[in-house]
Backbone as CSV, one residue per row, in Angstrom:
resi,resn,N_x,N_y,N_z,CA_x,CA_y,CA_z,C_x,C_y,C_z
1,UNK,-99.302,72.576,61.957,-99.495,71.288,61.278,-100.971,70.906,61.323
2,UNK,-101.879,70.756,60.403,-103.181,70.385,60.003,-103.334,68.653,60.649
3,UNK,-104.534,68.286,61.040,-105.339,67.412,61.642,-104.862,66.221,60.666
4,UNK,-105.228,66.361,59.247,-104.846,65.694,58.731,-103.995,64.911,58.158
5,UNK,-102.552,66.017,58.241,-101.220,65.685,58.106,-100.833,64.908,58.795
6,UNK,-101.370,65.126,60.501,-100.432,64.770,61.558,-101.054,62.985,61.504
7,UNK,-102.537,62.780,61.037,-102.968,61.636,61.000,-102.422,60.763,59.875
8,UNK,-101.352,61.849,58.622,-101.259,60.681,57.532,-99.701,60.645,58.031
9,UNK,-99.263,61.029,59.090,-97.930,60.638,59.610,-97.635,59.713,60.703
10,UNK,-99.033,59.686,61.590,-98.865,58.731,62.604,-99.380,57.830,61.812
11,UNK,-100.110,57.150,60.708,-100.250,56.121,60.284,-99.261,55.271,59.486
12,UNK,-97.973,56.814,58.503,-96.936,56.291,58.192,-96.091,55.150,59.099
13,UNK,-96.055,56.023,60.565,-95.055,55.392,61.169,-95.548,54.116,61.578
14,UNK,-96.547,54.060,62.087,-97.366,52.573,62.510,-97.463,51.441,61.248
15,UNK,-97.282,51.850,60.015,-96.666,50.827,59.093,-95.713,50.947,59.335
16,UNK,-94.861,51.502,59.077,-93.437,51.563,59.146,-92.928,50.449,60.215
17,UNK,-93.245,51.076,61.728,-93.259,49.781,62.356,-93.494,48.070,62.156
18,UNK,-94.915,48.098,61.398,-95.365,47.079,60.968,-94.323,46.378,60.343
19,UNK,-93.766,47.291,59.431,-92.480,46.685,58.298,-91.809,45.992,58.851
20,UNK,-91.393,47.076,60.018,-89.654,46.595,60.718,-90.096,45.335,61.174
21,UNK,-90.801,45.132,62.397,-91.073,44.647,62.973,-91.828,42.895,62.143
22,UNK,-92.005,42.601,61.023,-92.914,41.420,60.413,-91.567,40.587,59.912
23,UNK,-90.426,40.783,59.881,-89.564,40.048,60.414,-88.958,38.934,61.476
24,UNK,-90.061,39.804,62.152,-89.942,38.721,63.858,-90.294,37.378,63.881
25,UNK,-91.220,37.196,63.584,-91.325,35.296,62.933,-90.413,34.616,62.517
26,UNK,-90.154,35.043,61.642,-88.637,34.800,60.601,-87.607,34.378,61.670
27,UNK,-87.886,35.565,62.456,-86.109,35.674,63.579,-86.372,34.563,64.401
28,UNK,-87.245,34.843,65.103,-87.866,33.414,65.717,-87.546,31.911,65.428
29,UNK,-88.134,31.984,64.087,-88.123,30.569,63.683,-87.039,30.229,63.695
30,UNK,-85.652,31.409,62.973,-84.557,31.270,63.117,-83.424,30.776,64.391
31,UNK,-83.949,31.152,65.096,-83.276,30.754,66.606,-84.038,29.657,67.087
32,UNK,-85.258,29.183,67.102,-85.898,28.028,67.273,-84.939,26.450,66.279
33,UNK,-85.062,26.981,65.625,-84.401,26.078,64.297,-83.089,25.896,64.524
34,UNK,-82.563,27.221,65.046,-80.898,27.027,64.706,-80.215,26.949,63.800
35,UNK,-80.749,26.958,62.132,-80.642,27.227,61.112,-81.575,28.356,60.579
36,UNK,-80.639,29.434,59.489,-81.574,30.355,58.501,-82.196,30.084,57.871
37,UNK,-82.112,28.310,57.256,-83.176,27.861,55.814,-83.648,28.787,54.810
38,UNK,-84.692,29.513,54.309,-84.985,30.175,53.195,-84.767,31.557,53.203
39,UNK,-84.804,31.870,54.618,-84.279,33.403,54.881,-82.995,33.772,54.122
40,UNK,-83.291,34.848,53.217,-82.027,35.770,52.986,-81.692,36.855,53.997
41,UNK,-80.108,37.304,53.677,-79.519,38.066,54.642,-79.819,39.661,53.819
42,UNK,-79.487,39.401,52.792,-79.860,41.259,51.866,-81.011,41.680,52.382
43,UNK,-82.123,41.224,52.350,-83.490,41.997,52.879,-82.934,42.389,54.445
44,UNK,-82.467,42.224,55.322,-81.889,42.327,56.671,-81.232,43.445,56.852
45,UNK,-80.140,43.230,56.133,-78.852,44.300,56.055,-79.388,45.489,55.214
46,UNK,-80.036,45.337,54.243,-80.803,46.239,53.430,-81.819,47.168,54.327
47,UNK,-82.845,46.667,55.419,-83.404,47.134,56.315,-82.687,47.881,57.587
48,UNK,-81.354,47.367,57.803,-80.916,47.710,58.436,-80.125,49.440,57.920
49,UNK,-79.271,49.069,56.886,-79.050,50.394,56.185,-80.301,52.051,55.737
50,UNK,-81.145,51.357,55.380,-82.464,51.849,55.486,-82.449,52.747,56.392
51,UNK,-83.174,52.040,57.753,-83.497,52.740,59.011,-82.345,53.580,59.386
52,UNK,-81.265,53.322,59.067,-80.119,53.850,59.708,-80.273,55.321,58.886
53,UNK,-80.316,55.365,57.560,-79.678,57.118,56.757,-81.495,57.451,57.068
54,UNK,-82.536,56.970,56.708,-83.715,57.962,57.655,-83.398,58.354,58.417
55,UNK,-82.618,57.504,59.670,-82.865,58.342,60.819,-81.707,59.698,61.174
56,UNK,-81.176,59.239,60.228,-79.788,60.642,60.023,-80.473,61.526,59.109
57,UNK,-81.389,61.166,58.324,-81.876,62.281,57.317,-82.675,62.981,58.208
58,UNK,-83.689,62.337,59.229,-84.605,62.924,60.207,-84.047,63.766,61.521
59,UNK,-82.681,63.434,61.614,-81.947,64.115,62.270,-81.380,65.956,61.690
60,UNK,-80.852,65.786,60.537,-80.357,66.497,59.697,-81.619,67.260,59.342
61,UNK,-82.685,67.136,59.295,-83.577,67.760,59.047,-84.830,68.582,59.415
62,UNK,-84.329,67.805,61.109,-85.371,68.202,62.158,-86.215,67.784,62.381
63,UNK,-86.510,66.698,61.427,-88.301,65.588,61.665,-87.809,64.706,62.475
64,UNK,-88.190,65.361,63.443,-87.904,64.089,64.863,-89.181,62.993,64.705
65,UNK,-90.366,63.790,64.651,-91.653,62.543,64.631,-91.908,62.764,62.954
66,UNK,-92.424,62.026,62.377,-92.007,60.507,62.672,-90.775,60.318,62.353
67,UNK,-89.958,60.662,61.473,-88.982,60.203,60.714,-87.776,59.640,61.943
68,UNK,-87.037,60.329,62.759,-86.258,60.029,63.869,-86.593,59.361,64.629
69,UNK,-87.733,59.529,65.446,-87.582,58.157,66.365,-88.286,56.898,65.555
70,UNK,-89.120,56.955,64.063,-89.619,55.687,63.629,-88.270,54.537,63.491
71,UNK,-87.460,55.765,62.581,-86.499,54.467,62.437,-85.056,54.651,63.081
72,UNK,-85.285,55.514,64.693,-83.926,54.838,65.419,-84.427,53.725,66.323
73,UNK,-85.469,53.212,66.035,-86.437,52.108,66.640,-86.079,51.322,65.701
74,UNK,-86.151,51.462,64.253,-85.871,50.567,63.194,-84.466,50.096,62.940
75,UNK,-83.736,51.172,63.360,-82.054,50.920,63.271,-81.811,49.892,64.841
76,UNK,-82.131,50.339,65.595,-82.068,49.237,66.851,-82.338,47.488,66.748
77,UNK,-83.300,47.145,65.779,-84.018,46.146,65.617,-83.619,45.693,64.006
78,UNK,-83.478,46.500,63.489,-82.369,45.832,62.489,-81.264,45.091,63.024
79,UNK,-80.285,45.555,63.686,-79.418,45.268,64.423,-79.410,43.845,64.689
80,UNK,-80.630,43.444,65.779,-80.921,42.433,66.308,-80.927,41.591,65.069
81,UNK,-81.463,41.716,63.864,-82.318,40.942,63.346,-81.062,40.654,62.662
82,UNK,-79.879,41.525,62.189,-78.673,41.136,61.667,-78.034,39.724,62.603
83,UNK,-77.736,40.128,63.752,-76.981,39.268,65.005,-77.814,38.113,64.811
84,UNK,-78.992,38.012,65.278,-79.543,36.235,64.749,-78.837,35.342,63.624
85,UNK,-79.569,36.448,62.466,-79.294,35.548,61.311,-77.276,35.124,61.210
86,UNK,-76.446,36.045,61.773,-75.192,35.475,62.031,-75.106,34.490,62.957
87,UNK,-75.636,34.867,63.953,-75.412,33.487,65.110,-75.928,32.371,64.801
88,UNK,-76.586,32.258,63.705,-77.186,31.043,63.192,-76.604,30.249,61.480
89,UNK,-76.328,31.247,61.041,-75.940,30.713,59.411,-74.391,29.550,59.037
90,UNK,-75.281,29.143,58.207,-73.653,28.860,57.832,-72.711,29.079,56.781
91,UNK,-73.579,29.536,56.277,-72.293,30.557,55.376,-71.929,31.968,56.225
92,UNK,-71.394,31.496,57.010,-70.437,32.513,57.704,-69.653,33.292,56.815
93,UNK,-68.764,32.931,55.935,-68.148,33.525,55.322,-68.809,35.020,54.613
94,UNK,-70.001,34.467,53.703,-70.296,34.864,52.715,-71.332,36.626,54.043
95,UNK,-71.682,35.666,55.176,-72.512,36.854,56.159,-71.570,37.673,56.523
96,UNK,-70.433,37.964,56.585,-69.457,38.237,57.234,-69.339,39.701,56.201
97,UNK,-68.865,39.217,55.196,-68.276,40.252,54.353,-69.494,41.227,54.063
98,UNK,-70.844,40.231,53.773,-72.289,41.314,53.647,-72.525,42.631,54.690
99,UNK,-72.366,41.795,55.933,-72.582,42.275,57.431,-71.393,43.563,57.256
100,UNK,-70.110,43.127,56.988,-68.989,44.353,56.965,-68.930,45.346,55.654
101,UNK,-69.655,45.378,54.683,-69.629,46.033,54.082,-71.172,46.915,54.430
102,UNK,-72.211,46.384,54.927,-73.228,47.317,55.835,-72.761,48.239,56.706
103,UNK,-71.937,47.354,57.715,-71.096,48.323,58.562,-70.564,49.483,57.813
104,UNK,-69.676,49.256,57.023,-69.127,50.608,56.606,-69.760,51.901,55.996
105,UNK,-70.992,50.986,55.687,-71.980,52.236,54.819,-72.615,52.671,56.092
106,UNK,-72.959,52.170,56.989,-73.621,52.672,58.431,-72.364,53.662,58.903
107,UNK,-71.333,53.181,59.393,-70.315,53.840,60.176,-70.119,55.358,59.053
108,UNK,-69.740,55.057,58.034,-69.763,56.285,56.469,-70.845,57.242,56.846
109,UNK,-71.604,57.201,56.930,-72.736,58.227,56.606,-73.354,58.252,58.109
110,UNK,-72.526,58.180,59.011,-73.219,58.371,60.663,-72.104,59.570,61.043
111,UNK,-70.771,58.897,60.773,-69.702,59.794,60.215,-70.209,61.207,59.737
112,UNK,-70.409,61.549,58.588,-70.848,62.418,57.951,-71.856,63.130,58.249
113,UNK,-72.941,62.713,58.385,-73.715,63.158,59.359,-73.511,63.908,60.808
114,UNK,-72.850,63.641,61.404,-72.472,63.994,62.800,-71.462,65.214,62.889
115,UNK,-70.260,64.921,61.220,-69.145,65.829,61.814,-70.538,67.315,60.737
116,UNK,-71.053,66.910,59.992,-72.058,68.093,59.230,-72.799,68.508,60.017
117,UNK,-73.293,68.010,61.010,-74.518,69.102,61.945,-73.595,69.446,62.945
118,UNK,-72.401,69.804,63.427,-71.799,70.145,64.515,-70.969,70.873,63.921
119,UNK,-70.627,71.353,62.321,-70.182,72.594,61.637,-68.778,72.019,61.314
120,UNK,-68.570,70.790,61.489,-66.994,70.694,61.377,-66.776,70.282,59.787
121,UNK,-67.733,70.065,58.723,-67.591,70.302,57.172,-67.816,71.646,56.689
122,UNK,-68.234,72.191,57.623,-68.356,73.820,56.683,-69.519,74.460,56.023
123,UNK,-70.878,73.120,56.524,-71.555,73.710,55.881,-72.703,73.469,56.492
124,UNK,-74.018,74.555,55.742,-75.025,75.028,56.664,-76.255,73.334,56.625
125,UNK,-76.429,73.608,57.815,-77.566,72.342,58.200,-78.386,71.979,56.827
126,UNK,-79.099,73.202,56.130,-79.514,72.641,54.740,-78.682,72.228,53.937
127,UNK,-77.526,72.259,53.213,-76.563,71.424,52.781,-76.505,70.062,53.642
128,UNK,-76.361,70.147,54.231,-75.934,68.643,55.159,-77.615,68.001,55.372
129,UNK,-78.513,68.328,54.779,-79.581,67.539,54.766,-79.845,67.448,53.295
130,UNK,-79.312,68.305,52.536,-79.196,67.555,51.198,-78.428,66.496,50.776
131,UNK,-77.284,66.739,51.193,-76.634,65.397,51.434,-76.925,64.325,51.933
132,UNK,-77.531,64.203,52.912,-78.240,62.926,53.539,-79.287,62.409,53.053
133,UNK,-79.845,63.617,51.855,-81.173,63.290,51.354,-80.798,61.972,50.202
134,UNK,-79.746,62.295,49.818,-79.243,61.654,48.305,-78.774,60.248,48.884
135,UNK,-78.101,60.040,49.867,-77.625,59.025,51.389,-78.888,57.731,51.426
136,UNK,-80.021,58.832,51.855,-81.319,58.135,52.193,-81.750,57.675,50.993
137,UNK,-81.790,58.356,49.776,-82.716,57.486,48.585,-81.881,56.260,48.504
138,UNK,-80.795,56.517,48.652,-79.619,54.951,47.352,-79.690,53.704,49.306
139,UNK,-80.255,53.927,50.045,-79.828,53.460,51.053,-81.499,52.384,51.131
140,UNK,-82.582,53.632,50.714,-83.849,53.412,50.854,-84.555,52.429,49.613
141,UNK,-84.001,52.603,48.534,-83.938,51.833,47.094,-83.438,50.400,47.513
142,UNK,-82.205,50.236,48.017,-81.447,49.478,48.673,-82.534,48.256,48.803
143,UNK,-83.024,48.793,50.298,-84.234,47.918,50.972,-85.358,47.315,49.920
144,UNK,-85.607,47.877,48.939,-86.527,47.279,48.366,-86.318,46.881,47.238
145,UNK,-84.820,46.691,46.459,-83.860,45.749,45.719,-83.788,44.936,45.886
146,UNK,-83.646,45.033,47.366,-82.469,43.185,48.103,-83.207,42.242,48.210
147,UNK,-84.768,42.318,47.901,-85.006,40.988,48.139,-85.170,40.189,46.657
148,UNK,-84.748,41.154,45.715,-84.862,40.673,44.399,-83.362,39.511,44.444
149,UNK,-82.653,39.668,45.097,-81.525,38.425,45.504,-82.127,37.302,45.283
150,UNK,-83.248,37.300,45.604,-83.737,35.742,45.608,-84.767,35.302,44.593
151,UNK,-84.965,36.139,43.932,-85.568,36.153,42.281,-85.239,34.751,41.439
152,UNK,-84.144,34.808,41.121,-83.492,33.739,40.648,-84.008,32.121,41.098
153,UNK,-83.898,32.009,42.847,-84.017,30.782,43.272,-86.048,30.896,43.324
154,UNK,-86.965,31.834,43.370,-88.211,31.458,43.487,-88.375,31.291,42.034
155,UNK,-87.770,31.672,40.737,-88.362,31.275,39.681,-88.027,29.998,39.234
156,UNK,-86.545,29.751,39.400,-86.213,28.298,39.815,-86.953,26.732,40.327
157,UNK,-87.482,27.507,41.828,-88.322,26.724,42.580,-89.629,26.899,42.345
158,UNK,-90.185,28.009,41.872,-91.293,28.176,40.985,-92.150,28.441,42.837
159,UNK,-91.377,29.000,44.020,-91.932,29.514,44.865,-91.198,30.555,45.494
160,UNK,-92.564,31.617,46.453,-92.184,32.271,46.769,-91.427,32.293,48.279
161,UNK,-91.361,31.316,48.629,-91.158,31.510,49.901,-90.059,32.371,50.564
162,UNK,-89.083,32.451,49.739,-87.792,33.095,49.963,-88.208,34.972,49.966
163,UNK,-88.914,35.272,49.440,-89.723,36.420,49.684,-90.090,37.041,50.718
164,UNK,-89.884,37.874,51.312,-90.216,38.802,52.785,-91.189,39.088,52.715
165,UNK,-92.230,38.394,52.406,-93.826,39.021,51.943,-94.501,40.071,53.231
166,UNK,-94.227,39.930,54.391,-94.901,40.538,55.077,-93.862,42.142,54.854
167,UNK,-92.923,42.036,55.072,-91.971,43.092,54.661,-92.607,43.996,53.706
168,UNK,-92.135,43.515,52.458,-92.866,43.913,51.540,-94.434,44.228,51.503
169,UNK,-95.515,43.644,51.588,-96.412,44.283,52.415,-96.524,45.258,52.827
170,UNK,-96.123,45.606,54.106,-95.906,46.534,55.154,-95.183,47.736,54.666
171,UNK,-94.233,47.059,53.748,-93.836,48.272,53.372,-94.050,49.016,52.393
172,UNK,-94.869,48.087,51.370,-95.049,49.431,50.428,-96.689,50.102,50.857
173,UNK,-97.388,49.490,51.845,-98.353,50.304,52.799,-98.041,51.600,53.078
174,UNK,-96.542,51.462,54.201,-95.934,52.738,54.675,-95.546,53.685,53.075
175,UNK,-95.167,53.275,52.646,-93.941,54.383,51.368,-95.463,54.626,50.679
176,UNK,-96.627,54.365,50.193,-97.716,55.046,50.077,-98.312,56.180,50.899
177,UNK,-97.733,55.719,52.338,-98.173,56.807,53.070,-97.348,58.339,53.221
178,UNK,-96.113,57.771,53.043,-94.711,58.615,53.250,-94.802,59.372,52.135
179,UNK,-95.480,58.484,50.656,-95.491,59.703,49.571,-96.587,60.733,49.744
180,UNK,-97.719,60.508,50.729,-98.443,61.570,50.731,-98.021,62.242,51.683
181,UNK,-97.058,61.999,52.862,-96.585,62.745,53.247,-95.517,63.809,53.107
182,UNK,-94.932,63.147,52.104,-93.818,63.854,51.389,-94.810,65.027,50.457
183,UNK,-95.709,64.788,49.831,-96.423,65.602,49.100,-97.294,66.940,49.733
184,UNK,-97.479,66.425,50.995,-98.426,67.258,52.071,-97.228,68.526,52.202
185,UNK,-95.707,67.661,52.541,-94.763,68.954,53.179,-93.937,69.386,52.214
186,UNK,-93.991,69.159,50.871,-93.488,69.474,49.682,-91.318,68.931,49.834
187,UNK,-91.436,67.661,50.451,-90.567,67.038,50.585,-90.430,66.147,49.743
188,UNK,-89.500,66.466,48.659,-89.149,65.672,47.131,-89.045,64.596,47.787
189,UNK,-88.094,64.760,48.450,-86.887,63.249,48.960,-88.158,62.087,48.739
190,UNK,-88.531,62.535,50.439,-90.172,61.521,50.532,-90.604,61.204,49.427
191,UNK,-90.962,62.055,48.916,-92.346,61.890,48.316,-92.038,60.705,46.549
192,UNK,-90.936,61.433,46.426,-90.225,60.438,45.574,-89.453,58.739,45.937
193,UNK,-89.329,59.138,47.058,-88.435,57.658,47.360,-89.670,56.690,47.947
194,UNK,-91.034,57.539,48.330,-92.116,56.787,48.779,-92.667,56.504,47.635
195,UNK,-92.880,56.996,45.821,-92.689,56.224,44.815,-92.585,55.195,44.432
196,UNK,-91.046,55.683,44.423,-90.476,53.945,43.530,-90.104,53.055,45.157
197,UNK,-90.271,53.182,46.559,-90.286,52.329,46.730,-91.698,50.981,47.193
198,UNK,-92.610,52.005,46.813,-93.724,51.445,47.247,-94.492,50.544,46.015
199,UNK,-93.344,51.309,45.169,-93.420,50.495,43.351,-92.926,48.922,43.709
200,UNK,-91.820,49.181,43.969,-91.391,47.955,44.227,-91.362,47.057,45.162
201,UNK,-91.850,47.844,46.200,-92.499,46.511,47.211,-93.830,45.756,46.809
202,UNK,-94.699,46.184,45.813,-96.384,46.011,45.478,-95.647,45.172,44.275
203,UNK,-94.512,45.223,43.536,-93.692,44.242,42.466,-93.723,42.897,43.049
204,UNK,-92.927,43.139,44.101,-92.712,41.596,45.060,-93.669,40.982,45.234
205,UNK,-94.647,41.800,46.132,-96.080,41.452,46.725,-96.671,40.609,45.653
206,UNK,-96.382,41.085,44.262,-97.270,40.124,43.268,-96.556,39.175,42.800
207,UNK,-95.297,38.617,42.896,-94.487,37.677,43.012,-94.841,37.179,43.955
208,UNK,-94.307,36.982,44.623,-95.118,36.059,45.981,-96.376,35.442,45.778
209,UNK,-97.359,36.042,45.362,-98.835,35.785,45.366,-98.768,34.707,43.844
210,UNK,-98.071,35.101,42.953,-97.574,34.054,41.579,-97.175,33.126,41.989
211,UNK,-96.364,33.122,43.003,-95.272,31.870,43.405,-95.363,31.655,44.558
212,UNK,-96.763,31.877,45.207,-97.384,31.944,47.109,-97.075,30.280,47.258
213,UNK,-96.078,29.749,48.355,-95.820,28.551,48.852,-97.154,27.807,48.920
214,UNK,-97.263,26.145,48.603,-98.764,25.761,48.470,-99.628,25.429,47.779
215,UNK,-99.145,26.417,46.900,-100.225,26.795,45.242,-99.825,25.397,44.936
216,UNK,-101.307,24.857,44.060,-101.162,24.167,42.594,-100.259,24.171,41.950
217,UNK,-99.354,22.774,41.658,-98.607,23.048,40.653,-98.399,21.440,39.589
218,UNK,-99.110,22.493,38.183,-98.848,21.098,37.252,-97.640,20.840,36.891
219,UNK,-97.366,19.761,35.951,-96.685,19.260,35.524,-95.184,18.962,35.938
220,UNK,-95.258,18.625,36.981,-94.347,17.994,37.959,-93.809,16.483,37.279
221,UNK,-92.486,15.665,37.760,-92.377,14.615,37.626,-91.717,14.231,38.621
222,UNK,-92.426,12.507,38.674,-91.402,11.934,39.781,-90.721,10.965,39.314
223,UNK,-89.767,10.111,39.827,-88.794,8.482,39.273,-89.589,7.813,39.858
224,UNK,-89.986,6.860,38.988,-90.556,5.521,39.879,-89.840,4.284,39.393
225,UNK,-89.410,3.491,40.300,-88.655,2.489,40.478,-89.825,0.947,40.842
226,UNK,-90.272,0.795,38.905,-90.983,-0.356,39.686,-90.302,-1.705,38.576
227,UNK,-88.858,-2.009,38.335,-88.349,-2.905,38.105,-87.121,-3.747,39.126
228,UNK,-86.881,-4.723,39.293,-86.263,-5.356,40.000,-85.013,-5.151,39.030
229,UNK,-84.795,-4.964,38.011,-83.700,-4.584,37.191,-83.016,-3.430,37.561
230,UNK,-83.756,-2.463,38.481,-83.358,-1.205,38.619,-83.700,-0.067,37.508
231,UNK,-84.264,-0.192,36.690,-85.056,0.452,35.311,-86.108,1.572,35.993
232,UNK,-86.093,3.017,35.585,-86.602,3.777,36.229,-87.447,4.549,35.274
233,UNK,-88.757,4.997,35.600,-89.704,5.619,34.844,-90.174,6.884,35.152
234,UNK,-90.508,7.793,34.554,-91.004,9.166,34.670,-92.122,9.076,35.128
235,UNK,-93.136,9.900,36.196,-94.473,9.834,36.197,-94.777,10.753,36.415
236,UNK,-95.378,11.743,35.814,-96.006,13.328,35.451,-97.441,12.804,37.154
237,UNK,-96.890,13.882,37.590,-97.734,14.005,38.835,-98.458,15.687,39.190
238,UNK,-99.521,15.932,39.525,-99.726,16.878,39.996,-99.628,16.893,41.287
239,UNK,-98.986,18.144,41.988,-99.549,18.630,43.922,-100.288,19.446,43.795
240,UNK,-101.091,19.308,44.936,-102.087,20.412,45.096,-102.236,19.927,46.666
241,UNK,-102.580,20.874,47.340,-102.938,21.089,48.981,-104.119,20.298,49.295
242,UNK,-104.417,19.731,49.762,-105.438,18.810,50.156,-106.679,19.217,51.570
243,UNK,-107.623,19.687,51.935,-108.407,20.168,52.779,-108.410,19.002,54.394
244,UNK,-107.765,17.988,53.639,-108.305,16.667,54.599,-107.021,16.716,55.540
245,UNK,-105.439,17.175,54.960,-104.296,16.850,55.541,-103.654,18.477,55.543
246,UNK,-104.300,19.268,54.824,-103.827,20.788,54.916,-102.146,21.000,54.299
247,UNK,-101.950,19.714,53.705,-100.583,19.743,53.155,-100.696,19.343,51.869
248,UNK,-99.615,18.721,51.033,-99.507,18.318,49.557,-99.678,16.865,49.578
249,UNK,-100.175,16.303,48.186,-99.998,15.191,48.109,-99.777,14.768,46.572
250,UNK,-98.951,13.970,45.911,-98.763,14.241,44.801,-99.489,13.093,43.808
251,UNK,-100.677,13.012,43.495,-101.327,12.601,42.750,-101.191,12.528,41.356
252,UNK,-101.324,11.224,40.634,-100.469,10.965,39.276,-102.031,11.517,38.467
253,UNK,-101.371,11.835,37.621,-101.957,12.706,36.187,-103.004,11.481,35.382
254,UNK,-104.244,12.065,35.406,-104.778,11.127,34.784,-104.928,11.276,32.954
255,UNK,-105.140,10.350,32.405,-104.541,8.629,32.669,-103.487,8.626,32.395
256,UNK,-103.010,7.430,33.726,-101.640,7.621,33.654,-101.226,5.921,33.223
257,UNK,-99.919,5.784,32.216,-99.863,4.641,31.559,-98.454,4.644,32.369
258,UNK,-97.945,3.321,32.717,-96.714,3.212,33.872,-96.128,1.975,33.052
259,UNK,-95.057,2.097,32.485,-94.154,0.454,31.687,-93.782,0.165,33.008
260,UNK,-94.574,-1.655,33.149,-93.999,-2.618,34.231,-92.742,-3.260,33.779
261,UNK,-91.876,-4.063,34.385,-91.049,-5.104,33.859,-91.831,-6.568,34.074
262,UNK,-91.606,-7.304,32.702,-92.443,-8.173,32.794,-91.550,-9.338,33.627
263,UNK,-91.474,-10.182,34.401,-90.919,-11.485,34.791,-90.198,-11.940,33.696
């Protein structure tokens, strides 16, 4: 293995980490709070599925470094990061069925994996890492889908906050790196799934930054209630972040004409 390879693999994994791991705030805040608030559960369970068929593909394939221990570190801490966001949500219901249908795709293909490298499907270790290869893309795509879940409510809210930005980040850092690593060892899988997913994490990344929590935003309105009749008026306001209070303040649109009620 060349000087250089081994350096564009330990840098994979140290994003990679980065990825897993830029969640932790999130989890934090989450258990501080005692509520999930803007956090989605798909980016979670999605990460969690993820780490899990890498680390069976890295198994199945013999790439212990990085691929095996990056993400049976990542499958461990997924885990965690699942259990918070349950011990805290309240749509229980709706976490429940997400959470159990992860399970089954985890338990499915750990399954498969296990009875294929111990000969009890019949077939040779390269088969059973092709199989896991196909496992890992739809598992690995997955992760960088799910946070499009919340597409809907940031164009809505016209923010990003609901966005895993550091996630995303981090991760399409790593899957840039993974495609040159995939390219270095003439590993399609990689080199392709470090592609489109590094496509679509740098997608998000620029969502977020469109719809970055904070930003300027015109043409807002508020109700103003300045009749004793109860008669209510529109007033076109701008927010914008303020240097003096580091927060918003919503300042009316100049010139602004306001119908009083007369006496």
């Amino acid at each position: 293995m060349s000087v250089g390879l081994t350096i564009i693999q330990v840098l994979a994994s140290i994003c990679s980490v980065a990825m897993i791991l830029s969640s932790v705030p999130a989890m934090y805040g989450i258990h501080k709070r005692q509520d999930t608030g803007e956090v989605a559960l798909f980016p979670l369970v999605g990460l969690w599925i993820n780490c899990h068929v890498l680390m069976l593909y890295g198994w199945a394939t013999a790439d212990y470094f990085p691929l095996f221990a990056t993400y049976l570190f990542g499958d461990i801490v997924a885990v965690l990061y699942v259990a918070v966001f349950f011990r805290w949500t309240k749509q229980r219901q709706y976490a429940a069925k997400a959470i159990g249908a992860s399970f089954f795709v985890v338990a499915t293909t750990a399954i498969y994996t296990i009875l294929g490298m111990t000969g009890a499907t019949g077939q040779s270790t390269d088969q059973v890492g092709l199989v896991t290869g196909y496992m890992m893309a739809v598992g690995s795509v997955l992760l960088y889908i799910s946070p499009f879940e919340t597409i809907k409510t940031v164009l809505k809210t016209r923010s990003g906050a609901s966005i895993p930005f550091g996630m995303c980040l981090a991760g399409a850092t790593s899957n840039v790196l993974w495609m040159i690593n995939g390219l270095l060892t003439s590993d399609v899988f990689i080199f392709l799934l470090g592609t489109v997913c590094a496509t679509l994490g740098l997608v998000q990344v620029v969502l977020y930054l469109i719809f970055r929590p904070g930003r300027t935003q015109v043409g807002l309105e508020v109700v103003v209630d300045l009749s004793p009749s109860g008669k209510k008026f529109l007033l076109p306001v701008t927010t914008a972040n303020t240097p003096q209070t580091g927060g918003t303040t919503d300042t009316p649109a100049s010139p602004v004409f306001v119908a009083v009620h007369s006496p």
